[in-house]
N, C-alpha and C positions, 0 to 999 in steps of 0.2 A: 878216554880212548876206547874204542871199540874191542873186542877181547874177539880170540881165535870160538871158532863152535867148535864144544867137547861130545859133536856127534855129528859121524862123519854123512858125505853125502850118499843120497841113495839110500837112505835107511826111513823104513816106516813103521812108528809103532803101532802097536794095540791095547789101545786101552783108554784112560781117563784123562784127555787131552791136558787137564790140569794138572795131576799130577807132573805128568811127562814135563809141559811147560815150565813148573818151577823146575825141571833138572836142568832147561840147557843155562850158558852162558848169557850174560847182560850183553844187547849191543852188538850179536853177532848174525841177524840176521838182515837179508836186504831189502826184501821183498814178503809180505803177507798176504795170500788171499786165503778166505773164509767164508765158505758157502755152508752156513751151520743150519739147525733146525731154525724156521721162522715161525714160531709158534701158531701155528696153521690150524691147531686144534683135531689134525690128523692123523690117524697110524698108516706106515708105511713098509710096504715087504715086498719086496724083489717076486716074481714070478718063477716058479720051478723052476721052469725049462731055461732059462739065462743063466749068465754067468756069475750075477752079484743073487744066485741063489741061496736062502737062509739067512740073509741079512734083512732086519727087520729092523724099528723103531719108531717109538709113540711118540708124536710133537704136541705133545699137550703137557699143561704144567700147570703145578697147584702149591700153594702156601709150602707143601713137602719139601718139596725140592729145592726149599733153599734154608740149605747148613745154615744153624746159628754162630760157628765160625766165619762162615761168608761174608754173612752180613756186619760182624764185627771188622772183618776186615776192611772193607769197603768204607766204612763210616771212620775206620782211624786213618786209612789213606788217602781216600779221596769224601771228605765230607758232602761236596756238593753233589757226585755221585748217590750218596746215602739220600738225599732229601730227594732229589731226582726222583729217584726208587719209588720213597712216598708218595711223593706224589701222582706218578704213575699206578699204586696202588688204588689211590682217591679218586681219578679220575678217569680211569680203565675197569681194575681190579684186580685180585689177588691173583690172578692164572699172569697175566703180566707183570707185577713188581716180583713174582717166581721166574719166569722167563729172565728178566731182565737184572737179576742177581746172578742166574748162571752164567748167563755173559758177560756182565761185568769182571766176576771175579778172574774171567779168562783172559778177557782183556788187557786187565792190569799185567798179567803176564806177559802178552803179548807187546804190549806198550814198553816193557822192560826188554826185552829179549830184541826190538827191532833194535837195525843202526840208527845215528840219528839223523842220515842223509837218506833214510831206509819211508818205504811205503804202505801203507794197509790199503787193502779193498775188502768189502765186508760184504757181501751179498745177502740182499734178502727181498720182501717184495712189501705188498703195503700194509700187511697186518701190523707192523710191530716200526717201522722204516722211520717214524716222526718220532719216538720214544728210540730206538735207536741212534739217532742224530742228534740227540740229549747227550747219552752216554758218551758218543766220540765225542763231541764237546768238552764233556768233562774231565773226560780220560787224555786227549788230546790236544784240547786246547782249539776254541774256534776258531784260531787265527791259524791251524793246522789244516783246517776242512780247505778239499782241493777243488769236489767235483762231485755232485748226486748225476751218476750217469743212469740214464732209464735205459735198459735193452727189450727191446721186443720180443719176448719169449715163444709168441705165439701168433699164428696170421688172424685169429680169431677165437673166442669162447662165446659159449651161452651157457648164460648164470642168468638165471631167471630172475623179471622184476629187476633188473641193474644193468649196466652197463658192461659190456665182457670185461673179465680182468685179465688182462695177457700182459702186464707188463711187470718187468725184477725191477729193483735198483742197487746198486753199488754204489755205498759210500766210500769215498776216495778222501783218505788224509795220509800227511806227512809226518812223518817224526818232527822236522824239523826244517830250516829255510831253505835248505840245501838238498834237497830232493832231489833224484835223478828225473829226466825229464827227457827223454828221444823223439821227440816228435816227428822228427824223418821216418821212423819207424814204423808207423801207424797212420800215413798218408796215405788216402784212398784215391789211386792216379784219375783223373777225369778220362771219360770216352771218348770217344770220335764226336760225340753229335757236342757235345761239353766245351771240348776242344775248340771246335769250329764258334759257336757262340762267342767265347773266350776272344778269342784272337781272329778276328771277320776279314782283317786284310792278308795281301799276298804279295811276297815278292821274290828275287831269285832266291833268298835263305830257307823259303818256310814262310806260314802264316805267326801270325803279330797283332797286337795292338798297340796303338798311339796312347802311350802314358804318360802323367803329368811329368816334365822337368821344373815346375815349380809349386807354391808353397803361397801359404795367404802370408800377407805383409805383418800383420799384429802390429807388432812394436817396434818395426825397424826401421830404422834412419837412414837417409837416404846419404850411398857416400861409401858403405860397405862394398864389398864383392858381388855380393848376393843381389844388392839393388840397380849394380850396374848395366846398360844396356848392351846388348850380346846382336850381331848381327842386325841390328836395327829394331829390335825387340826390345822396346822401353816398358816391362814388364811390371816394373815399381810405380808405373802411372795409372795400370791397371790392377794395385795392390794385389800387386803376385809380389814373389821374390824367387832367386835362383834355388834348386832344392834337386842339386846332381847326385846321383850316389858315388859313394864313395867304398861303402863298405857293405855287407850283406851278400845274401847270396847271388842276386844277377849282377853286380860288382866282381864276383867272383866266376860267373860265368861268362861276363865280359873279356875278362882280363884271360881268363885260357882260350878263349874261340877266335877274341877279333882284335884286343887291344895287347899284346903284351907288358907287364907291369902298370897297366891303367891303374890299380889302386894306393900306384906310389904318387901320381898325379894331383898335387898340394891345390891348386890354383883352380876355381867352380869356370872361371871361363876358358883355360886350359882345358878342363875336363870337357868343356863340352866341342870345344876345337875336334880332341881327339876324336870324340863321338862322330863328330858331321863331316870328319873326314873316313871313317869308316863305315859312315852310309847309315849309324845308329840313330839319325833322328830324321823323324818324319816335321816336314815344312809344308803343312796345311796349303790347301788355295785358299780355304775358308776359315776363319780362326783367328783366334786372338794371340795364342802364342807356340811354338814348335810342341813335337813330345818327343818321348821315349820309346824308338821299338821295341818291344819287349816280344820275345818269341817262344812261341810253344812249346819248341824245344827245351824248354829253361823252366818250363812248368811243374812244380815236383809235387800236383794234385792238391787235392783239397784237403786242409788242418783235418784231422778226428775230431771229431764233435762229441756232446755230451749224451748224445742219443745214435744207441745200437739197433742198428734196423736187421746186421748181419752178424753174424752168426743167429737163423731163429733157432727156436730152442725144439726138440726131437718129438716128433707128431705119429698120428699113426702112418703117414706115406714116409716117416725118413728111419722108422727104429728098426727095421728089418739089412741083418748086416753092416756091414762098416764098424765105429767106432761105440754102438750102442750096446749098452752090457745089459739091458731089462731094468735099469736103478731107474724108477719114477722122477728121480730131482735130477736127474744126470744133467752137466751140461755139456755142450760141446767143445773141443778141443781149439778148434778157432778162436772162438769169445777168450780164452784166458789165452792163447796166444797175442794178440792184441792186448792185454794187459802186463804179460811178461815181459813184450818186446817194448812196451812204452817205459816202463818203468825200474827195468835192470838190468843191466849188463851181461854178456857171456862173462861167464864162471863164477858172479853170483848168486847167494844161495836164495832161494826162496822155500818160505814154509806156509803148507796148508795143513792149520792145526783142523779141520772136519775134513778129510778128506777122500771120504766116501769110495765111492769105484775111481779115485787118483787121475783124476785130468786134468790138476794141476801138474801133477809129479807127470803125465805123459807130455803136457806142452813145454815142460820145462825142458827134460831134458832132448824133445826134440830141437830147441833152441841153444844151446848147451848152457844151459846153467846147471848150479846143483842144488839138490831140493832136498825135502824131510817132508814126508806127509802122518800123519797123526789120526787115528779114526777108534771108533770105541768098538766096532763090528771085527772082529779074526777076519773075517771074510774078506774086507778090504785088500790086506797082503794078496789072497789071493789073486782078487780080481784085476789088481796091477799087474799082476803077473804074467796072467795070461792077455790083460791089454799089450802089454811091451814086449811080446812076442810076435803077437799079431799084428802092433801099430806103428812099433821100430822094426818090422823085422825083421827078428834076431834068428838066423836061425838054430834048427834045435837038435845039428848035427856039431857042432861044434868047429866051425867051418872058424878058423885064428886070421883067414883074411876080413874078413866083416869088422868094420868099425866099431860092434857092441857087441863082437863076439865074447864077451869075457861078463857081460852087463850080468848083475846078478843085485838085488835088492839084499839089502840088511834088515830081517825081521826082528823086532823086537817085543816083549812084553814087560819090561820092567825100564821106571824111569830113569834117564842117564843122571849122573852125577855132576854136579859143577864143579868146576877146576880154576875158575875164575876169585873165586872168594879169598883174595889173598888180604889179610887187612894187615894194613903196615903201623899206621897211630891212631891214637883215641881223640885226636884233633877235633873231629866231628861226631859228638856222641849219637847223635840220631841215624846216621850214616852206617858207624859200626852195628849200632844196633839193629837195622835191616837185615847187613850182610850176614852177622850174628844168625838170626832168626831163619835166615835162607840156607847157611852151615847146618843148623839144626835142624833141619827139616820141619821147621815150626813147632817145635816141641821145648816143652820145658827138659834143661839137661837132668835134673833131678828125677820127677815122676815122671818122664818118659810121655806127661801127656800133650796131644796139639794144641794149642790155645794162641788164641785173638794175639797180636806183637803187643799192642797198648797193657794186657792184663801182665805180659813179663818185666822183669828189672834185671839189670846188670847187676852181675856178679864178681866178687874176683876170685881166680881160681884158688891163688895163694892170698889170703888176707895180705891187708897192706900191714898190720898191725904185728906180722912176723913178714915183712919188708916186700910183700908182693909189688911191684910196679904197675903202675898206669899200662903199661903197654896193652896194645891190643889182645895178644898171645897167651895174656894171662886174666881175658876175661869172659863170658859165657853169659847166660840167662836161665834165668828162673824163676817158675811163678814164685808169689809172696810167701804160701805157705814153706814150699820148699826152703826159701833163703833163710825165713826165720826159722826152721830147727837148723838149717846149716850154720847163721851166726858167723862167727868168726872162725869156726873150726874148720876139720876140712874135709873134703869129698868121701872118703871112705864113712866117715862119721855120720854123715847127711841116708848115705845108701843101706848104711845098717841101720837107723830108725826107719826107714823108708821101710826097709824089709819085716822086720817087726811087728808096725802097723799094718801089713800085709798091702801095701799102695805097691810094693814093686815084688814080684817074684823070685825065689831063690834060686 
């Protein structure tokens, strides 16, 4: 079951997106996007005079930056994840199996923290995008991957000696089968000139086209509903067969404009009585068999596709004014509007753990979801700030008629706590053991140090040998060394040799 978030909305921290991520709850988010560094090999700094002034950062990476706890972890959770790495290391190199540890290990957080009807978008561009599509695989499962959408970020570059590089991608996976999924949402309505192509005839309702009322024959026998002759249309001689709607949406635009309750109408040649008495079917001079008006009016534009041609991304004619803060990677408010809107509901939460100058956190809650944005720069809080004055705005008299007159951000710099860890039995040892580990802030209880989950062992608090129980309540972890001077005795015992040995302070 999904768990309530033990951190409420509106709140952005600052600091080390990981950390923060082990604090919230498993399960309690609905929506993830994640425009992080793309290991670009670049440094990056805001220009004075803007508003994401003083926020800086290097997108370069080296064997350093990646903890040998990391890597421990990665390799006892997700094994095929760890080989991945390697091999990314062998056939890239070490500045990429470093990149590609730091994200992993967030990841995994990430992947714990969504719901499982919940979604990730991952932004990035092509340096690193085929070695990322690894990791959500592994992390997520390929039968999770939804969509590599390409956005056009730019009308053009020169990169000398290549081909311009102007395009992102967003990889798009699911938690799980059960994905939200709005596709009304993110229908781009066709034009005038679209329209007219679409639908080339006319009549008193509006322009239409003549669509099929049938269907190829395949495997059907002759004798059905489907094959029988309608109005003199022996359509089963010309391996058609009947194929009326019945249900869908111009079924349903049928049935409120011209037919009322058409869609309780059981019977295909019934249905189509109904039709050709309300004028719904076009009867050819030339043709082999009637169709279906279908009217423009009923048109609800064209599916979203997997390629973003709109929102481009901020040039030198669009960064002066509006919604641009001076951040070099900024995106626009648009482009994650269109992701927010396809992919989660008003009043669920979305989170952008890199959340940079917050344009996630501004599309969201102009959509009213609620959000949590996460960034390693102070200045982030800021620049939200003064976004959602200017982009909501709010004003800054304190005017109690305004819809967001009351809107204020929750700043944070320390990670929340989970509240979710309740363990009830020792059923599933591997299970507790996680939650365990997550209680603990990944630290052995004894020496107080973080260490890899695989290097600790269960403990019981009260030995079984003066009648401790299995139960969950009464167990904990600790590395090896810890357990063996602990032995069978008990906690107090363990933290005075600890003290002694000088491993823990008085």
């Amino acid at each position: 079951m999904p768990s309530a978030c033990n951190v409420p909305s509106r709140t952005i921290f600052t600091g080390d997106n990981l950390d923060i991520l082990r604090g919230i709850n498993s399960e309690c988010v609905d929506l993830i996007y994640l425009d992080p560094p793309f290991n670009s090999n670049q440094s990056y700094a805001a220009p004075l005079d803007s508003e994401a002034r003083g926020a800086e950062f290097d997108d370069v990476w080296t064997l350093d930056d990646m903890k040998e706890e990391w890597i421990d972890e990665i390799e006892f959770r997700r094994p095929s994840l760890f080989h991945l790495i390697n091999g990314a290391k062998l056939a890239h190199g070490e500045s990429m199996a470093g990149y590609l540890t730091f994200m992993s290990v967030r990841l995994l957080e990430m992947h714990r923290v969504l719901k499982p009807d919940g979604s990730i978008y991952l932004h990035c561009d092509d340096t690193a995008v085929h070695y990322l599509k690894g990791v959500m695989d592994a992390l997520f499962g390929a039968g999770n991957y939804v969509n590599n959408i390409v956005w056009k970020r730019a009308t053009s570059h020169n990169d000398p000696r290549r081909f311009g590089r102007i395009l992102d991608h967003l990889l798009f996976y699911a938690r799980g089968a059960n994905r939200r999924w709005n596709a009304d949402a993110v229908t781009i309505p066709k034009d005038a000139a679209e329209l007219l192509k679409a639908y080339p005839s006319q009549d008193a309702r509006g322009q239409y086209r003549s669509s099929d009322l049938t269907g190829p024959r395949h495997s059907a026998k002759r004798g059905s509903p489907s094959t029988m002759p309608w109005q003199g249309y022996d359509i089963y001689a010309m391996n058609r067969v009947w194929s009326v709607p019945k249900t869908g949406k111009y079924a349903e635009y049928i049935a409120r404009n011209f037919i009322p309750g058409y869609q309780d109408i059981a019977g295909i040649h019934d249905r189509l009585d109904a039709l050709d008495n309300a004028g719904l079917i076009h009867h050819p001079q030339k043709g082999r068999w009637p169709g279906l008006k279908r009217y423009a009016d009923a048109d609800t534009g064209n599916p979203a596709q997997n390629l973003f041609l709109y929102p481009a991304g901020f040039t030198n004619f669009s960064t002066k004014g509006g919604e641009y803060t001076g951040w070099k990677t900024q995106k626009p408010v648009a482009l994650l509007q269109q992701i927010i809107k396809a992919s989660s509901n008003p009043g669920d939460l979305v989170l952008d753990p890199f959340c940079g100058c917050a344009t996630a956190c501004i599309a969201a809650e102009q959509l009213g979801r609620n959000w949590i944005g996460i960034d390693i720069l102070p200045e982030a809080a800021a620049v939200l700030t003064d976004r959602a004055r200017r982009e909501l705005q709010i004003p800054m008299n304190g005017d109690d008629e305004h819809p967001w007159a009351d809107w204020q951000p929750l700043v944070l710099n320390a990670p929340p706590r989970r509240n979710d860890l309740t363990l009830l039995s020792p059923a599933n040892p591997q299970s507790d053991k996680e939650l365990l580990y997550a209680s603990q802030n990944r630290k052995c209880i004894g020496c107080e140090y973080e260490l890899p989950l695989h290097v600790l062992t269960i403990d019981h608090i009260t030995p079984r040998s003066r009648g401790g129980p299995d139960a969950i309540g009464n167990l904990q972890l600790m590395c090896h060394t810890c357990n063996a001077i602990k032995g069978n005795r008990s906690m107090e015992y363990l933290r005075e040799q600890l003290h002694r040995r000088g491993i823990l302070s008085m």
